[in-house]
N, C-alpha and C positions, 0 to 999 in steps of 0.2 A: 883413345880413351872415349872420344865420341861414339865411337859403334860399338863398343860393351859396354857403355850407357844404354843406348837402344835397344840393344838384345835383351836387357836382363829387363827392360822395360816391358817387351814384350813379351816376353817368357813368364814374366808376373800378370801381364793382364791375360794372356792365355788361363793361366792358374785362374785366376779372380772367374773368369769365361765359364770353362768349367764347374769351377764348384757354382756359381748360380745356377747352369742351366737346367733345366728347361724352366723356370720360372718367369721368364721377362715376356715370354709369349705363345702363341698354340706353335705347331709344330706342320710345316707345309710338306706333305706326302707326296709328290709327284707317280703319275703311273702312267704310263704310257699306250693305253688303251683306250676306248669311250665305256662307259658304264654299262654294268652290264654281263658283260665276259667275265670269264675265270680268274684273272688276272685282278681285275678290279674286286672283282666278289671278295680275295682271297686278302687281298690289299685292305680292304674296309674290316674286314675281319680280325687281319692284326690290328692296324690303326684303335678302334676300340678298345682291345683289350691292354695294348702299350701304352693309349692314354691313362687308364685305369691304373698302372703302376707307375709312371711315372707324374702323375697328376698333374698332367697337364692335355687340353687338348691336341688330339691329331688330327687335320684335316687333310682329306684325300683331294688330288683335284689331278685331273683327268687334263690330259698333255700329249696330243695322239699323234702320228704322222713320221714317214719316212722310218719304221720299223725300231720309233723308239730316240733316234737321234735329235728330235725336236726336245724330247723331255730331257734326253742326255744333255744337250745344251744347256738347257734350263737350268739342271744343279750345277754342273761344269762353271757357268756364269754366276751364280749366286754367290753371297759373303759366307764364307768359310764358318760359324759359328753354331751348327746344326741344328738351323732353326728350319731349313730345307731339308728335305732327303727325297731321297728315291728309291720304289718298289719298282724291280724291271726282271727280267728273265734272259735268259743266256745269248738268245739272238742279237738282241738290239745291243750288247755291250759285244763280246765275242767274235760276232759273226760281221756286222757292220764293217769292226775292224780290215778284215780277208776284202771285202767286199766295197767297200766305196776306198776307193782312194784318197781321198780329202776331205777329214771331217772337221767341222768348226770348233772339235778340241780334240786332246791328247787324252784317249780314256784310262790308259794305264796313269796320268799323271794325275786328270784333274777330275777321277770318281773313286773316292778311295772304297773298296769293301768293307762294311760294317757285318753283317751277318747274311747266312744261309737261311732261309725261310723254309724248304722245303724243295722235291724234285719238280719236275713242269712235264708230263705228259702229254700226249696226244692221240688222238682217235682217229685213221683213217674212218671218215663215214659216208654214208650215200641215202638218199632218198629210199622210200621204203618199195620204189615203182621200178626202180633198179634190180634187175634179176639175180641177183651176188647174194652168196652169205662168205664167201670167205676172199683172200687174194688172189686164188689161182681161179676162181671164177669169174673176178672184177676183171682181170689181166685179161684175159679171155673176151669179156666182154666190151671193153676197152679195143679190142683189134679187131673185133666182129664190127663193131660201131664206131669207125675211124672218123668220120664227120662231125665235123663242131665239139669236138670233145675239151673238157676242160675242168679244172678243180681250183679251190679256193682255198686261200691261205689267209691268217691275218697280218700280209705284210712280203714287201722283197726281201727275203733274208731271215724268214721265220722257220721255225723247227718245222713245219708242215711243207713250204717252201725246199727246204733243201732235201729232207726227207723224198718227197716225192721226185726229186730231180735224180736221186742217186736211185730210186726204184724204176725208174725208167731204161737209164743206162745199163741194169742190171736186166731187164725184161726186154726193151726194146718198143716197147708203148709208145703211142704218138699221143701227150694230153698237153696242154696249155694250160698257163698257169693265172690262174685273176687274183691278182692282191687286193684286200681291204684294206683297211685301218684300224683292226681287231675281228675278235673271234665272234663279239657278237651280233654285228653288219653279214659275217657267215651264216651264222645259223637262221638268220633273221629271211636269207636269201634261200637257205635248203627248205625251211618250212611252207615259205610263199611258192615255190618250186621253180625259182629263175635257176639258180645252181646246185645240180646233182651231187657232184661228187668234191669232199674237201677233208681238208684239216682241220677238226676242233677240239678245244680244251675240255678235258674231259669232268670238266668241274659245270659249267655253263649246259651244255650236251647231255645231262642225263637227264634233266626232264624229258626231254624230247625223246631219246633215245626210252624212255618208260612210258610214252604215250604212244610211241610207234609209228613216228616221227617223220625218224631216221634211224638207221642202223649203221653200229658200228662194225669193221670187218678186222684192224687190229690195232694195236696200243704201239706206238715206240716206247723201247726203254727195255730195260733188263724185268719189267714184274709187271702183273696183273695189276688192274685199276680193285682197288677192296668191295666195291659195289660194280663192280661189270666183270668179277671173274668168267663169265664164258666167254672174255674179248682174247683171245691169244694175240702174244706179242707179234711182232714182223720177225724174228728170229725162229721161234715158234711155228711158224707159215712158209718157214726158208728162204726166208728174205735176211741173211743178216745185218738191217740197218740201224746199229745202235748210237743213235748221238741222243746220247741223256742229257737233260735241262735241267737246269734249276731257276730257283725266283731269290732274289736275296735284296737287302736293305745298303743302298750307297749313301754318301754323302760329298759333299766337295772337299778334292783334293788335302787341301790345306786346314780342314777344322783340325783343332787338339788333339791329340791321343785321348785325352783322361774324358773328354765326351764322347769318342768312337768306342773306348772300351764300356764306357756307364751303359751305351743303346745297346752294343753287343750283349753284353750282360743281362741287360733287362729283356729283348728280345729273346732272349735264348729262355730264358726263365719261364715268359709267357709261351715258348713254343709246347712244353714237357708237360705242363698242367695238363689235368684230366679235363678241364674243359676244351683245352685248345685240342686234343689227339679229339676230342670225341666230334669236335668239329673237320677235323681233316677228313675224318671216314665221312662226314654227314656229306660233304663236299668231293667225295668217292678219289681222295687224294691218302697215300701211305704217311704215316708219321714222319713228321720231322728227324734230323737227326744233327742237332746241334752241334756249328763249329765255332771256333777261336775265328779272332779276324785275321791274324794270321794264315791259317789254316784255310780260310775260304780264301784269302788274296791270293795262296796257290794255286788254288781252283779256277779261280777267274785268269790266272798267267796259264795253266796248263790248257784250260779251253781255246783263248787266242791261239795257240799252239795247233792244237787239233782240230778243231772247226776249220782255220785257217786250210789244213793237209785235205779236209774232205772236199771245201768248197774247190781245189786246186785243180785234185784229182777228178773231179767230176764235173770240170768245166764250167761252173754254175758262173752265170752273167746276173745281174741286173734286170727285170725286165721292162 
């Protein structure tokens, strides 16, 4: 009698939870970058306009390190009542997974999926003193110039990161890998001209790549960036390395249904506005394409899945 006392106790203050929220307080954004990068840009971006519908604020706050699993802890640890969330991308949930063997939580348990935000690209790019314009010229140049060679990712275990490990095994290239702690400590390093050659987010990277910078040589993913149609993919260039990313909205584990479904909802609402598309392209990223939280919780079980089989097959360590 005691414990269906309790339950239906809780089960009502859940309800109660719910229908207040978001009104008791702004709303903490985690993002696993330093400000600055694509990730964060694209993050402050929603943040704005989802405060805006849900009337209340949202504040971003930047949570960087170890590819994502510092922030991951962060919501993981937080009270269940989603007054926390988190803006992250496929690596630092997905890939970690394959890749560390002990993380300080269970991400299938304790980051439930709220929404799909949009896909996550990347630019193979290089300094503009690097004699390339496409991949079979880089590869080439890359085995001419075996010395000190090296590229930049943001992170052990980033789309860029594994990207190029599985281009390697496929070529045969000798390059070493320098992790950051985002995309834009990269760029920040291509323009100063310590690091030639890397992976960046193709959202952060087009100034640069429009002042002539850096150039990019080609895009992961199944499609062209909407403002760098002359970037051909890696598939495109005969390289087939398609691991697609996404960005999408978590929260901890255990918040309510009736609040994972209200963010989804409201999220997905602000994704489809003509303001929000005409901001995807401004940020040379494809339209969103709105799912169920259901529907993305597939996504994120079937990446674990697959990320997991690339990272296996192509040996990728830590570095």
């Amino acid at each position: 009698m005691t414990i269906l006392v309790i339950q239906i106790f809780l089960a009502a203050a859940n309800i109660t939870l719910a229908a207040e929220w978001p009104t008791e307080r702004p709303i903490r954004l985690i993002v696993p970058t330093p400000p600055g990068g694509g990730v964060d840009i694209l993050a402050r971006t929603l943040a704005e306009r989802l405060g805006n519908v849900l009337n209340q604020t949202v504040i971003v706050e930047n949570r960087t390190g170890a590819n994502g699993v510092l922030a991951n802890n962060e919501l993981a640890k937080s009270p269940p009542d989603g007054y926390t969330a988190l803006f992250t991308y496929t690596s630092a949930l997905a890939v970690n997974m394959a890749l560390q063997a002990k993380l300080p939580y269970d991400t299938l348990r304790d980051l439930k999926p709220v929404a799909q935000v949009s896909a996550a690209p990347t630019f193979l790019a290089v300094t503009t003193d690097v004699p390339v314009n496409d991949l079979e010229s880089f590869f080439k140049w890359v085995k001419d110039n075996p010395r000190n060679q090296s590229y930049g990712s943001w992170g052990n275990g980033s789309l860029g990161h594994l990207t190029m490990e599985a281009l390697k095994k496929q070529t045969g290239i000798n390059i070493s890998h320098m992790p950051y702690r985002g995309s834009a400590p990269v760029l920040s390093d291509m323009v100063s001209g310590v690091l030639k050659v890397a992976f960046v987010d193709t959202v952060a990277s087009l100034p640069y790549i429009k002042q002539g910078k850096i150039r990019a040589l080609a895009i992961n993913g199944n499609t062209r960036a909407p403002l760098s149609p002359d970037v051909p993919t890696l598939s495109e260039q005969g390289y087939p390395v398609n691991l697609e990313s996404w960005f999408g909205i978590f929260v901890q584990g255990k918040t309510p249904d009736n609040i994972v479904l209200r963010l989804n909802s409201e999220i997905n609402r602000v994704l489809v506005t003509p303001e929000m598309k005409a901001r995807f392209m401004q940020l040379n990223m494809s339209e969103s394409h709105p799912k169920r939280t259901d529907e993305f919780a597939r996504t994120v079980q079937e990446d674990v899945k697959v990320w997991g089989e690339v990272i296996r097959a192509n040996n990728i360590k830590l570095d």
